[in-house]
Predicted model as a PDB file, atoms N, CA, C, CB and O in Angstrom, pLDDT in the B-factor column:
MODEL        1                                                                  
ATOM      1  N   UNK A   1       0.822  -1.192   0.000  1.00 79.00           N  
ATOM      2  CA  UNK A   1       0.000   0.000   0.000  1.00 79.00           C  
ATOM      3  C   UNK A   1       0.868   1.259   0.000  1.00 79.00           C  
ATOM      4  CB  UNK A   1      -0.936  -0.004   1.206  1.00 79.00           C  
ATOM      5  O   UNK A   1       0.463   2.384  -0.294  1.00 79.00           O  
ATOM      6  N   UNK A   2       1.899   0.989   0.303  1.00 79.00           N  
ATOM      7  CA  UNK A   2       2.714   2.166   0.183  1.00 79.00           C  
ATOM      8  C   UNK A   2       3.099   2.638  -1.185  1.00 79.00           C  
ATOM      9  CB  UNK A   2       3.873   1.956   0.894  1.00 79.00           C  
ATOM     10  O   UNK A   2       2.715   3.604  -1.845  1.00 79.00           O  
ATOM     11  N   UNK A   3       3.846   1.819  -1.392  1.00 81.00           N  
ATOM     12  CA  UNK A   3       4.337   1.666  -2.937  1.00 81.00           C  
ATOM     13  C   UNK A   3       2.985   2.976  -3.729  1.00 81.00           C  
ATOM     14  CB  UNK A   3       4.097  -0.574  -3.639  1.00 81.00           C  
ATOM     15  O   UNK A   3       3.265   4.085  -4.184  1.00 81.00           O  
ATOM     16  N   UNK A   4       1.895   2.478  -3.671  1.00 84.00           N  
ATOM     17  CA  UNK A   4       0.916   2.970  -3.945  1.00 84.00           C  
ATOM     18  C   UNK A   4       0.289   4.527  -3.942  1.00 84.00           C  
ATOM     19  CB  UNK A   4       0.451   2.306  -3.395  1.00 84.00           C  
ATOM     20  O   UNK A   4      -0.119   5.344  -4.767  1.00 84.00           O  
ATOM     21  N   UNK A   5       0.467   4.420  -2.510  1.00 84.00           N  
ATOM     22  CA  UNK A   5       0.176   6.083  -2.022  1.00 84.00           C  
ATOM     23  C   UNK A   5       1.509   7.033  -1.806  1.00 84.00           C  
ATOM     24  CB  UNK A   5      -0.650   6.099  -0.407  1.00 84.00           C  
ATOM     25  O   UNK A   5       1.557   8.261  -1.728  1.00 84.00           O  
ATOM     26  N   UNK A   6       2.210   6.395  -1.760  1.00 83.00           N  
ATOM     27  CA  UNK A   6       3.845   7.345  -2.042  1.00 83.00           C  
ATOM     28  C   UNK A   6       3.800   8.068  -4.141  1.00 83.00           C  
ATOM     29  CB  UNK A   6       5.841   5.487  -1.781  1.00 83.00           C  
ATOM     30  O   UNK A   6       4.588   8.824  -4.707  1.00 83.00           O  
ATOM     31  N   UNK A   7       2.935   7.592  -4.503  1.00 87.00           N  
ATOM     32  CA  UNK A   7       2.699   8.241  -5.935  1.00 87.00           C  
ATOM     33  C   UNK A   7       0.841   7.763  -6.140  1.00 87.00           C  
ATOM     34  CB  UNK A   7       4.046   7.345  -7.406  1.00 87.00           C  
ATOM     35  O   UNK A   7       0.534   6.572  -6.081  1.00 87.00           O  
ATOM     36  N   UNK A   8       0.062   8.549  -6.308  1.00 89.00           N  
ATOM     37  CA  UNK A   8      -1.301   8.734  -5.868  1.00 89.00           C  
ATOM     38  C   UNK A   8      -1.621   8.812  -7.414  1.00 89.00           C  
ATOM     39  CB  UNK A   8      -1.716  10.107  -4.754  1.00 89.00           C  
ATOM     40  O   UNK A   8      -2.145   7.872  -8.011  1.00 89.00           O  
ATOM     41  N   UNK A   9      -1.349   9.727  -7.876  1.00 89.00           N  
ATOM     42  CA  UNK A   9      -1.691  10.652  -9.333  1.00 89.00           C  
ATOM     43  C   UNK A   9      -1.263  10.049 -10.338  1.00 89.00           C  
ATOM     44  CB  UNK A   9      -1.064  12.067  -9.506  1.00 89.00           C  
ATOM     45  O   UNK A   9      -1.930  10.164 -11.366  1.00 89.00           O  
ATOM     46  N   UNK A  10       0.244   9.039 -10.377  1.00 91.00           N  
ATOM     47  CA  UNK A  10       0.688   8.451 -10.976  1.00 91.00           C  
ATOM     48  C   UNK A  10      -0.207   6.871 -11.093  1.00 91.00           C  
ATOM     49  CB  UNK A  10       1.935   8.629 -10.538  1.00 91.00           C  
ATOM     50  O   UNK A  10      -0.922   6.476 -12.014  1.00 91.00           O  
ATOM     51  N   UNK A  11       0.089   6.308 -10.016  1.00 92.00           N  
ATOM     52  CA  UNK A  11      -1.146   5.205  -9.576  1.00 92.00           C  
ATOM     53  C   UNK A  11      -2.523   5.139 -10.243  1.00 92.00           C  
ATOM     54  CB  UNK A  11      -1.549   5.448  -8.128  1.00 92.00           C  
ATOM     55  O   UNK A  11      -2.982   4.105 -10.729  1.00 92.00           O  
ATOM     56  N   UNK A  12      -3.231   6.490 -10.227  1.00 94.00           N  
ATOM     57  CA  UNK A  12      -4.542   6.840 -10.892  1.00 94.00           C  
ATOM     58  C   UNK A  12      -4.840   6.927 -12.539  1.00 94.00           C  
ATOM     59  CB  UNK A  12      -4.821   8.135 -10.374  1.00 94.00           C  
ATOM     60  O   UNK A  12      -5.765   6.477 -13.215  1.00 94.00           O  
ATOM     61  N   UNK A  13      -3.272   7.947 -12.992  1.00 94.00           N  
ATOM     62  CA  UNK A  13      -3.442   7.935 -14.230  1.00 94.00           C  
ATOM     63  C   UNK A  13      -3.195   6.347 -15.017  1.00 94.00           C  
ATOM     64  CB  UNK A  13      -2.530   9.043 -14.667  1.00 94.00           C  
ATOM     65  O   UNK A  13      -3.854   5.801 -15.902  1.00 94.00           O  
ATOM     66  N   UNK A  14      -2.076   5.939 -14.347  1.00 95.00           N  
ATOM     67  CA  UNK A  14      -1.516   4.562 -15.338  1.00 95.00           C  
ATOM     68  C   UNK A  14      -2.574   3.365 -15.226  1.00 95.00           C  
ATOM     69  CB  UNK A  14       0.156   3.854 -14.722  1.00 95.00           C  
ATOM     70  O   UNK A  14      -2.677   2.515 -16.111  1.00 95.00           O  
ATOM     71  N   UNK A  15      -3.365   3.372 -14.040  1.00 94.00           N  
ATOM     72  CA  UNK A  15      -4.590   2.531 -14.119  1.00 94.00           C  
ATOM     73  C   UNK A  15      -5.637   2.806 -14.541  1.00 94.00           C  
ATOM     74  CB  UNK A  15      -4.940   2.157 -13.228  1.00 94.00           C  
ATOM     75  O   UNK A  15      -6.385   1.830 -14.486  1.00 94.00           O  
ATOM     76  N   UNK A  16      -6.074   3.636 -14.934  1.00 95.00           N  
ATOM     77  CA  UNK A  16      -7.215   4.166 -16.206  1.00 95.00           C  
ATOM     78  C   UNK A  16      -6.929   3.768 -17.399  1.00 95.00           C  
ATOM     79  CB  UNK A  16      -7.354   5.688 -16.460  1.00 95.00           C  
ATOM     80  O   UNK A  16      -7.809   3.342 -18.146  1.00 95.00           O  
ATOM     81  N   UNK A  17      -5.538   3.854 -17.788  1.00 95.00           N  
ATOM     82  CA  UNK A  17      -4.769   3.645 -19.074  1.00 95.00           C  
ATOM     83  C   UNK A  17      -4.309   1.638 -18.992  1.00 95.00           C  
ATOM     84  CB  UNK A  17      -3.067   4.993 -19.005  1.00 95.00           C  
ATOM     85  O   UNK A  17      -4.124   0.928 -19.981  1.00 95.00           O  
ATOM     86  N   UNK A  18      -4.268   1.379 -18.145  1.00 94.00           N  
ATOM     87  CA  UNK A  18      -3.862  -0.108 -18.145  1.00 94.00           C  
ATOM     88  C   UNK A  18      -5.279  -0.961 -17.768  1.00 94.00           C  
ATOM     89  CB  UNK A  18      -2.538  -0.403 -16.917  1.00 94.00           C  
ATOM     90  O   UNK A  18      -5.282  -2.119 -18.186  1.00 94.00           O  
ATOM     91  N   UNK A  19      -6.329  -0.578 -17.121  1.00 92.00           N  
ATOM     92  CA  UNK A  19      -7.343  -1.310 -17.347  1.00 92.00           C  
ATOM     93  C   UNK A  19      -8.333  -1.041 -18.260  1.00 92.00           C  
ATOM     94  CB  UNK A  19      -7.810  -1.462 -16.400  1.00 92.00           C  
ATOM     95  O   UNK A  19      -9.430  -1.581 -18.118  1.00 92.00           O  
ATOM     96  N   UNK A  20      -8.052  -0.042 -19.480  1.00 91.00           N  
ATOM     97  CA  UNK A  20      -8.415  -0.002 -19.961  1.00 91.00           C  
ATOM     98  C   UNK A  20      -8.540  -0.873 -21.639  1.00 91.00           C  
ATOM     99  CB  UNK A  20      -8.270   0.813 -19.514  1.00 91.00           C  
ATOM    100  O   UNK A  20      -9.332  -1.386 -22.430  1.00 91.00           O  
ATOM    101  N   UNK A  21      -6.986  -0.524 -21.377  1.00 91.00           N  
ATOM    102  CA  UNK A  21      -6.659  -1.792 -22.546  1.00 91.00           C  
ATOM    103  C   UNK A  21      -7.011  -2.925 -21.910  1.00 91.00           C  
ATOM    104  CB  UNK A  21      -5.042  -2.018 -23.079  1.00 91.00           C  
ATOM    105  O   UNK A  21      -7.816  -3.736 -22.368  1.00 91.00           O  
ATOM    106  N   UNK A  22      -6.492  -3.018 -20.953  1.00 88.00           N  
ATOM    107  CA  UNK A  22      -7.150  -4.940 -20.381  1.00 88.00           C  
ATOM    108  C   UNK A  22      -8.677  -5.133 -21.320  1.00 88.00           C  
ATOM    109  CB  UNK A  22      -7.814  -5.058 -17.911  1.00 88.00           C  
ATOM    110  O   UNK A  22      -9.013  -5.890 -22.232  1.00 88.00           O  
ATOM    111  N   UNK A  23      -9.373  -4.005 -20.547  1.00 86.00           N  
ATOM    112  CA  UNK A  23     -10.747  -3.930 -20.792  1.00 86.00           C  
ATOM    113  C   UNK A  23     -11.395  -4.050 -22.625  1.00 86.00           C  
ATOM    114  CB  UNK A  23     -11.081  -2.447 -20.065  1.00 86.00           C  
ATOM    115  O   UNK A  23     -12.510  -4.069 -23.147  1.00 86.00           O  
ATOM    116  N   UNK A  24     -10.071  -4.106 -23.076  1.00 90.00           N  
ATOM    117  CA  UNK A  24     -10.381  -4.036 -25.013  1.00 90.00           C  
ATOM    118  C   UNK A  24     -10.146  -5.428 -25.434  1.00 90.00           C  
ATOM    119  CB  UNK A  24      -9.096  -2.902 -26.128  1.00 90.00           C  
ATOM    120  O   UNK A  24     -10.152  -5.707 -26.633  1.00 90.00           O  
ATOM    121  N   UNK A  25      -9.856  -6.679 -24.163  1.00 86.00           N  
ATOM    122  CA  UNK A  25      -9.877  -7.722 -24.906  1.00 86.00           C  
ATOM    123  C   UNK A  25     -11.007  -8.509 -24.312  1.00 86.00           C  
ATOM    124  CB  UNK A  25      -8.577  -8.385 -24.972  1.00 86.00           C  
ATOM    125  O   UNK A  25     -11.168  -9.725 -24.408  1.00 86.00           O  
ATOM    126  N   UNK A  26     -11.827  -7.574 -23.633  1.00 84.00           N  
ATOM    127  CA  UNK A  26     -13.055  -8.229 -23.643  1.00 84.00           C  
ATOM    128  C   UNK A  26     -13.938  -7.831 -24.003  1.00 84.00           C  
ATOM    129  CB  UNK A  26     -13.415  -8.563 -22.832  1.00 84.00           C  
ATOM    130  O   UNK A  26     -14.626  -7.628 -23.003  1.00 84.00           O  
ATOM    131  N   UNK A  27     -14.747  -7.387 -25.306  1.00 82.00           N  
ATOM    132  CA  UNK A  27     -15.404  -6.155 -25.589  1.00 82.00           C  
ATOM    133  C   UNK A  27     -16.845  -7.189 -25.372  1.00 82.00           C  
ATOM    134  CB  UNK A  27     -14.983  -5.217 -27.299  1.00 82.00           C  
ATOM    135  O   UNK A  27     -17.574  -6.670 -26.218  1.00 82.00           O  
ATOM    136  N   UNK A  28     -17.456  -8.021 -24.920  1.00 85.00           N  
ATOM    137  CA  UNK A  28     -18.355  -8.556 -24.665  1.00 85.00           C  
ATOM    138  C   UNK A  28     -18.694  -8.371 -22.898  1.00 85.00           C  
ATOM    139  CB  UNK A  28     -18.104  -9.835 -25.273  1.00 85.00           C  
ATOM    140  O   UNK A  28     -19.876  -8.470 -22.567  1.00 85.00           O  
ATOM    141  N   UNK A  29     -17.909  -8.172 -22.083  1.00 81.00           N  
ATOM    142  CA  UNK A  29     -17.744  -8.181 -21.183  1.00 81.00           C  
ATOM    143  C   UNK A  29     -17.060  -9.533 -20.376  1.00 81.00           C  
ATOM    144  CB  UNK A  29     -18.724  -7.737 -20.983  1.00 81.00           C  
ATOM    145  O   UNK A  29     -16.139 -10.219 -20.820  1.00 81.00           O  
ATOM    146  N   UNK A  30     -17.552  -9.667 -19.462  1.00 85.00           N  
ATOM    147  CA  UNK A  30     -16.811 -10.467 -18.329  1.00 85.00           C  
ATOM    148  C   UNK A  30     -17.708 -11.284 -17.008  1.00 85.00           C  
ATOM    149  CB  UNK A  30     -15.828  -9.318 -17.629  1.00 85.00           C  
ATOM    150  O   UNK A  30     -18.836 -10.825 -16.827  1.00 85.00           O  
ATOM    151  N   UNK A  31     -17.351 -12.258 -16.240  1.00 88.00           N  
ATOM    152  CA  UNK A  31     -17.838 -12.268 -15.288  1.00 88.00           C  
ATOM    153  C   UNK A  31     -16.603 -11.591 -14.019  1.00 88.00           C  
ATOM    154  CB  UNK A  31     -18.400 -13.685 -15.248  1.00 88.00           C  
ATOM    155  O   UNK A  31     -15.426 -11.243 -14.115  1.00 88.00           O  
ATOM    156  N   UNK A  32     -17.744 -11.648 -12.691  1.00 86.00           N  
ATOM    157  CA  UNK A  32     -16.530 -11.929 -11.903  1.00 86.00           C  
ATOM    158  C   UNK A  32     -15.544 -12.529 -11.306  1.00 86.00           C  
ATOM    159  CB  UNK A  32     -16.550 -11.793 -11.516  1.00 86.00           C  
ATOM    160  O   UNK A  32     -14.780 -12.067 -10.459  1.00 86.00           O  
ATOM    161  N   UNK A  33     -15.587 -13.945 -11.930  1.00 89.00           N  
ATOM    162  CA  UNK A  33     -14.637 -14.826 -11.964  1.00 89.00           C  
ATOM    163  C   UNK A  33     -13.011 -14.821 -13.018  1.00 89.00           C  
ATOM    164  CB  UNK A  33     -15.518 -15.882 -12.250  1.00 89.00           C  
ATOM    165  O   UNK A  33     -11.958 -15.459 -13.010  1.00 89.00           O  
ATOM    166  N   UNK A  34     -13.432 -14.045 -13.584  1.00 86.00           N  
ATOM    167  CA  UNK A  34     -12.695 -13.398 -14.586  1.00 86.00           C  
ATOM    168  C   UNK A  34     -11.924 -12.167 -14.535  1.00 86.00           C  
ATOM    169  CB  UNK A  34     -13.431 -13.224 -15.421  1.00 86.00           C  
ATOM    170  O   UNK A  34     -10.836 -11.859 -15.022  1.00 86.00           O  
ATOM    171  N   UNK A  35     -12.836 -11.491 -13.760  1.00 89.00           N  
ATOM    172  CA  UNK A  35     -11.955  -9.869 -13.404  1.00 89.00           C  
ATOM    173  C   UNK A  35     -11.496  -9.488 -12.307  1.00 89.00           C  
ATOM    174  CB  UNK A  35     -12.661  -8.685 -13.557  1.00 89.00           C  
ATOM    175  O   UNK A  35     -11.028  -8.363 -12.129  1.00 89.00           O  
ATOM    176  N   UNK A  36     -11.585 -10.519 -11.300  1.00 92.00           N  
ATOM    177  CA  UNK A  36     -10.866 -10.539 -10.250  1.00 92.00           C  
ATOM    178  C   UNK A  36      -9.527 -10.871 -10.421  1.00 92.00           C  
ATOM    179  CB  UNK A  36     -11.387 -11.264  -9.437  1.00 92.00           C  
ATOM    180  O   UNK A  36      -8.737 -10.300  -9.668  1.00 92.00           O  
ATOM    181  N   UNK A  37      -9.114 -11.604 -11.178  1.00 92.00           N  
ATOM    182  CA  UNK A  37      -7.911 -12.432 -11.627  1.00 92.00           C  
ATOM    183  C   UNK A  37      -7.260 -11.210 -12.410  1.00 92.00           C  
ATOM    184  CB  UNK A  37      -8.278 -13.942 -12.629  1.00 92.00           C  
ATOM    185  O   UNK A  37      -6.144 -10.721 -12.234  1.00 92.00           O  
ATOM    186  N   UNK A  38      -7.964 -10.947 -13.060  1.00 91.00           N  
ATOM    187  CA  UNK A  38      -7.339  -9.712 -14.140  1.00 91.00           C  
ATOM    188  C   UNK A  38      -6.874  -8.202 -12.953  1.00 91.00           C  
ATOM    189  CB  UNK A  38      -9.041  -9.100 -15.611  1.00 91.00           C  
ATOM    190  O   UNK A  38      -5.967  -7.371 -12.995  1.00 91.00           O  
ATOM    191  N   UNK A  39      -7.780  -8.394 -12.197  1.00 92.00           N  
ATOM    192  CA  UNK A  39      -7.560  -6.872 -11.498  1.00 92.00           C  
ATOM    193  C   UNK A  39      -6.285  -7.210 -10.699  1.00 92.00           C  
ATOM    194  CB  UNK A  39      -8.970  -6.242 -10.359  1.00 92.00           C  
ATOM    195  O   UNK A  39      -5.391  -6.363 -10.720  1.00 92.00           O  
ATOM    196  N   UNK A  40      -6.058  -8.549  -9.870  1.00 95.00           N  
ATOM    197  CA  UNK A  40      -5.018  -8.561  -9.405  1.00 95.00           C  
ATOM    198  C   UNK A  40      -3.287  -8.737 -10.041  1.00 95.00           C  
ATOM    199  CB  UNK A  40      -5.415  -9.327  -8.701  1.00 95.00           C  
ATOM    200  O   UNK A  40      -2.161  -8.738  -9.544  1.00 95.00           O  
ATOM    201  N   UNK A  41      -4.039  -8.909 -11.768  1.00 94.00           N  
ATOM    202  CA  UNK A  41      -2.974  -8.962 -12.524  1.00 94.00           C  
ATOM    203  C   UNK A  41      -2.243  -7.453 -12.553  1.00 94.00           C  
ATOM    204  CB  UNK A  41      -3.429  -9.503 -13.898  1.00 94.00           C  
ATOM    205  O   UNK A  41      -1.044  -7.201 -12.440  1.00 94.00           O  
ATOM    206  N   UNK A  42      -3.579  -6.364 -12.776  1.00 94.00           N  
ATOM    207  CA  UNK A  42      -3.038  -5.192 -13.018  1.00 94.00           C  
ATOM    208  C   UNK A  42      -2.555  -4.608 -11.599  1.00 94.00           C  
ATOM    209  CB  UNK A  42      -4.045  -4.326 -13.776  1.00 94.00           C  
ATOM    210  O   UNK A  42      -1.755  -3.673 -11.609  1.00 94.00           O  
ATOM    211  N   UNK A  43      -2.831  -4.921 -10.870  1.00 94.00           N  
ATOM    212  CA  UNK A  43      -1.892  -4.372  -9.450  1.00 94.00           C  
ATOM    213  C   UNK A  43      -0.388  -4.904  -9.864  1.00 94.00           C  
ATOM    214  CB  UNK A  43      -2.480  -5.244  -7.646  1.00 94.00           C  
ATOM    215  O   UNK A  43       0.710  -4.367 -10.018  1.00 94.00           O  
ATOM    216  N   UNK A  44      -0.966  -6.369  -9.973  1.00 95.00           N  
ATOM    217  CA  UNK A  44       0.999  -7.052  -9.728  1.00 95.00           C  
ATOM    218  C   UNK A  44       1.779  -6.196 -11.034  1.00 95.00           C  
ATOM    219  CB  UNK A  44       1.296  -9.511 -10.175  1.00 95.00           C  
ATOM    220  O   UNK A  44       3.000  -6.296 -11.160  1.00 95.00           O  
ATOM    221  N   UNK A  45       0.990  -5.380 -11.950  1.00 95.00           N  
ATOM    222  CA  UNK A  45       2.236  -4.909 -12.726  1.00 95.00           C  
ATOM    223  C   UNK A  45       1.927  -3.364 -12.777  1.00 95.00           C  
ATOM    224  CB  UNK A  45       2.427  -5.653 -14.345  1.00 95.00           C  
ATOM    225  O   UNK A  45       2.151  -2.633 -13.742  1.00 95.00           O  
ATOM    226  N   UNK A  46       1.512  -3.086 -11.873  1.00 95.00           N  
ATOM    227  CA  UNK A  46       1.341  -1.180 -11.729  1.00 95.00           C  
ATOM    228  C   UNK A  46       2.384  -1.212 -10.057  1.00 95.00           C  
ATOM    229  CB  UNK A  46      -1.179  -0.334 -11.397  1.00 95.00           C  
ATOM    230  O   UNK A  46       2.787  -0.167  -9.547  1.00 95.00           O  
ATOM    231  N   UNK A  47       2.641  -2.551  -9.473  1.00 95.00           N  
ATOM    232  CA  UNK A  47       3.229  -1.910  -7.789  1.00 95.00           C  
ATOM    233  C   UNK A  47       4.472  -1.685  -8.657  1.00 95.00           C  
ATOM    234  CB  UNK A  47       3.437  -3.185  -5.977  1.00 95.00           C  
ATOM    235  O   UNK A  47       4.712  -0.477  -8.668  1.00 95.00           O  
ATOM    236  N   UNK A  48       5.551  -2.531  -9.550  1.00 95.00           N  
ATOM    237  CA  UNK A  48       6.676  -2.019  -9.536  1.00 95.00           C  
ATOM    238  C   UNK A  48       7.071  -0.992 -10.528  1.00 95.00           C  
ATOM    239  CB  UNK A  48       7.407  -2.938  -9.546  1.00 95.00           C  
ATOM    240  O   UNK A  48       8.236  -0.834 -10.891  1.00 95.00           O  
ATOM    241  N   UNK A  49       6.078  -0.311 -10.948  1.00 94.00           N  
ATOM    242  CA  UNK A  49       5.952   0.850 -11.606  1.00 94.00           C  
ATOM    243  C   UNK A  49       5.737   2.052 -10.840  1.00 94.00           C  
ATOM    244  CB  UNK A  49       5.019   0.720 -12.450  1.00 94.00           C  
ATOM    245  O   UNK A  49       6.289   3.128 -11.070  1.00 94.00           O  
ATOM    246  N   UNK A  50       4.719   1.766  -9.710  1.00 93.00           N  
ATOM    247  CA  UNK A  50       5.089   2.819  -8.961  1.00 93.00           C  
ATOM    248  C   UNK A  50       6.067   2.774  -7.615  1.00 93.00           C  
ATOM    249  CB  UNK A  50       3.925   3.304  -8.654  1.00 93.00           C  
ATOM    250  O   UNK A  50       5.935   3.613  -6.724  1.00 93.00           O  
ATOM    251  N   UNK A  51       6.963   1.819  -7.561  1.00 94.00           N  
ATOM    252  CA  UNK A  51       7.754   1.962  -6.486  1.00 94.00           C  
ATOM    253  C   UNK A  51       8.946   2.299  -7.196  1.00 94.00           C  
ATOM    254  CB  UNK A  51       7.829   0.787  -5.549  1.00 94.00           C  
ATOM    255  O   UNK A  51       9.883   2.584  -6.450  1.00 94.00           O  
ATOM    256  N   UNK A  52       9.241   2.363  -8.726  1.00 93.00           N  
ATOM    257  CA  UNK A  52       9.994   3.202  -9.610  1.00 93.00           C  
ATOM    258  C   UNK A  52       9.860   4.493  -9.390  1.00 93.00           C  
ATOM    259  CB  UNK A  52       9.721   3.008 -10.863  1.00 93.00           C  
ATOM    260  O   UNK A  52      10.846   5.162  -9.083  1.00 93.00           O  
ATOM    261  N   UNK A  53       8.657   5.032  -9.508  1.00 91.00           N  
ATOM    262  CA  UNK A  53       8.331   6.133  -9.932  1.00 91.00           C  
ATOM    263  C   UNK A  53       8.416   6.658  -8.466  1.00 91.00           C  
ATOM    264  CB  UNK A  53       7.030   6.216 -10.810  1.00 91.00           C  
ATOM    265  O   UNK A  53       9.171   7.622  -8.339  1.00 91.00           O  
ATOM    266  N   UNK A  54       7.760   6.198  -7.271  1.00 90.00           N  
ATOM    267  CA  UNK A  54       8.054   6.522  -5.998  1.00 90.00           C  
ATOM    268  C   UNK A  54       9.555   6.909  -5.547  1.00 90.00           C  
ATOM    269  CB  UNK A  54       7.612   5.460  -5.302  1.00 90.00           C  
ATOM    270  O   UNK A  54       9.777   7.741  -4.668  1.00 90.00           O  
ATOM    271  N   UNK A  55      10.345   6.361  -6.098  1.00 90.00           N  
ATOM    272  CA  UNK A  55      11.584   6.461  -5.765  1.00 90.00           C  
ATOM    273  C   UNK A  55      12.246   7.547  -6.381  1.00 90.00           C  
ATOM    274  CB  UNK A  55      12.177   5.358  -5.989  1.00 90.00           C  
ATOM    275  O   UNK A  55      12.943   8.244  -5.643  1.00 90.00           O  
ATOM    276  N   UNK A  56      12.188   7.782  -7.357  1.00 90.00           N  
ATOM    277  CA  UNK A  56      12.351   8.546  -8.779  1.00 90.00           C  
ATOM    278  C   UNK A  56      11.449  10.433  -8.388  1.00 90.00           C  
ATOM    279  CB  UNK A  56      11.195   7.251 -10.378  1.00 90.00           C  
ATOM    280  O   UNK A  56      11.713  11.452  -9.026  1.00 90.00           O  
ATOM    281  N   UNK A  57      10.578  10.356  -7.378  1.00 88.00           N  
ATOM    282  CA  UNK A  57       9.903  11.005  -6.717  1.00 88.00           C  
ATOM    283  C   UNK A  57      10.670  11.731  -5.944  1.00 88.00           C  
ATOM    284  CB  UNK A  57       9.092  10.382  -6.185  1.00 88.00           C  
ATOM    285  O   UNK A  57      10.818  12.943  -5.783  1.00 88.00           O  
ATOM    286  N   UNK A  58      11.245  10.557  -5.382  1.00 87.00           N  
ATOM    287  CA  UNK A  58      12.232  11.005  -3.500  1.00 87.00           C  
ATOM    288  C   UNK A  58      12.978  11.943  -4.174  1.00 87.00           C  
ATOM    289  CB  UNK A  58      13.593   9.546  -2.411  1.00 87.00           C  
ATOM    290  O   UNK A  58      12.850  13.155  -4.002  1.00 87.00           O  
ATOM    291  N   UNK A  59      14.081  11.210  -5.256  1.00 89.00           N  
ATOM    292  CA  UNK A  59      14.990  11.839  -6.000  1.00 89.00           C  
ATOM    293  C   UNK A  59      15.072  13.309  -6.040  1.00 89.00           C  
ATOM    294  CB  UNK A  59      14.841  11.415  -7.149  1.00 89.00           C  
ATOM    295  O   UNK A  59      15.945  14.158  -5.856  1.00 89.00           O  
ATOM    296  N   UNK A  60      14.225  13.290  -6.253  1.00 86.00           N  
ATOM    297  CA  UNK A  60      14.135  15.405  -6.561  1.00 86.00           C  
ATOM    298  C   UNK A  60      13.853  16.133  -5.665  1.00 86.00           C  
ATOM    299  CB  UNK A  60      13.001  16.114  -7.531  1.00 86.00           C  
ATOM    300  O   UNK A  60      13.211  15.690  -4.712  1.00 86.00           O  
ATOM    301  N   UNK A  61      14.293  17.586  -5.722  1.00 88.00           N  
ATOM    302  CA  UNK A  61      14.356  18.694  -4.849  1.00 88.00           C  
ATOM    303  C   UNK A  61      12.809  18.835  -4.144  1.00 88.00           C  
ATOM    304  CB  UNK A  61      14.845  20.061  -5.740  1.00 88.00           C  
ATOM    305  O   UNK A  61      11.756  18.441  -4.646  1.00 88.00           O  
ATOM    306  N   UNK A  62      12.924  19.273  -3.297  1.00 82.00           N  
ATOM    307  CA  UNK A  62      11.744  19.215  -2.867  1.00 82.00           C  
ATOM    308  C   UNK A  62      10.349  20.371  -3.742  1.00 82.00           C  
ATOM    309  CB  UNK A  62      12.089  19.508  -1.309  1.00 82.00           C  
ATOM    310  O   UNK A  62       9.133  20.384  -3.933  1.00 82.00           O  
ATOM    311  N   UNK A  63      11.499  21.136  -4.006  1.00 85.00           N  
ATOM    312  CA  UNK A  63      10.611  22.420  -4.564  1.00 85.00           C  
ATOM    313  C   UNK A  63      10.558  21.771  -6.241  1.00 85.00           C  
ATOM    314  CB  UNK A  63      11.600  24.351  -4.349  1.00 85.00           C  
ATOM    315  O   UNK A  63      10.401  22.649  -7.089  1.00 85.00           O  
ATOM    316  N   UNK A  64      10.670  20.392  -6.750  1.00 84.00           N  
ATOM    317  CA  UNK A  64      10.476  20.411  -8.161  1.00 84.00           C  
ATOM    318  C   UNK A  64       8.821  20.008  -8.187  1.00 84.00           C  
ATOM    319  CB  UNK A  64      11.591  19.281  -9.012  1.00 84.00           C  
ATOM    320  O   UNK A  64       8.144  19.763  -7.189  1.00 84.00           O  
ATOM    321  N   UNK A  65       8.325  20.007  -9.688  1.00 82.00           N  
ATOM    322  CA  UNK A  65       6.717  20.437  -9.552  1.00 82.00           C  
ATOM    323  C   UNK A  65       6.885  18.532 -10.143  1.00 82.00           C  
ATOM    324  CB  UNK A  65       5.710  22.252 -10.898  1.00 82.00           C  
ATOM    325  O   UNK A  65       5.846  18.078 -10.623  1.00 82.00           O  
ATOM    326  N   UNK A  66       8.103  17.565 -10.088  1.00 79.00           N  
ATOM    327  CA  UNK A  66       7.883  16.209 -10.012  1.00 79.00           C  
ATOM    328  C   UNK A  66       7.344  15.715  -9.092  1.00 79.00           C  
ATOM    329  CB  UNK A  66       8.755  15.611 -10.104  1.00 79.00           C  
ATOM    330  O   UNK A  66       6.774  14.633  -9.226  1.00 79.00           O  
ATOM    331  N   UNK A  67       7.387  16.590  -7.513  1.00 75.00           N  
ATOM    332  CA  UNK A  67       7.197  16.193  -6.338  1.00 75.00           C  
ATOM    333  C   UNK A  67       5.307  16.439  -6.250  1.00 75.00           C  
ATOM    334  CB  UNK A  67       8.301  17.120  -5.254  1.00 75.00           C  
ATOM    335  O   UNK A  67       4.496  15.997  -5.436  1.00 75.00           O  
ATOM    336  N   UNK A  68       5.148  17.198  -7.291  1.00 74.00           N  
ATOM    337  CA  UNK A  68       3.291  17.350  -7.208  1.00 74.00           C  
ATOM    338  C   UNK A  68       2.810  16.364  -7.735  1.00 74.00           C  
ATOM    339  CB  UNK A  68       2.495  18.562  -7.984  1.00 74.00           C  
ATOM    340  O   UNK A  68       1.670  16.008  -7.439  1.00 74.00           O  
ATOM    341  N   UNK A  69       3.531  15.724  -8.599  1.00 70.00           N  
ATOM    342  CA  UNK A  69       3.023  14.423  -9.722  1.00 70.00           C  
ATOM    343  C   UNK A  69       2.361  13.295  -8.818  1.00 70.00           C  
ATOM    344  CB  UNK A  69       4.514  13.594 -10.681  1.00 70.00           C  
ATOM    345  O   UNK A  69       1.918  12.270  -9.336  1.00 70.00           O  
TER     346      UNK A  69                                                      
ENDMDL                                                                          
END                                                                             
């Protein structure tokens, strides 16, 4: 959960954009036996994207406008 909320905005945008494509290979829809599996897919590949980007965060001055991202 950290990983997570140490980049909020980043977290928000890239999962709109990554379940969305998920969401284009099912254009019929889904059950929930199906998108549970998928949703925990898209966590397991958005945490080490944002504990990149979290880090990559720290990195900079405090006063850079990366630190608003």
């Amino acid at each position: 959960m950290a990983a997570f909320g140490s980049s909020p905005l980043f977290f928000y945008i890239a999962h709109l954009y990554l379940y969305t494509f998920m969401g284009w290979a099912f254009p019929h829809g889904m059950g929930l036996t199906h998108m549970v599996p998928l949703w925990f897919a898209g966590l397991l590949i958005l945490y080490p994207l944002c504990l990149r980007y979290g880090r990559f965060k720290q990195s900079r001055p405090a006063d850079s406008v990366w630190r608003l991202l």
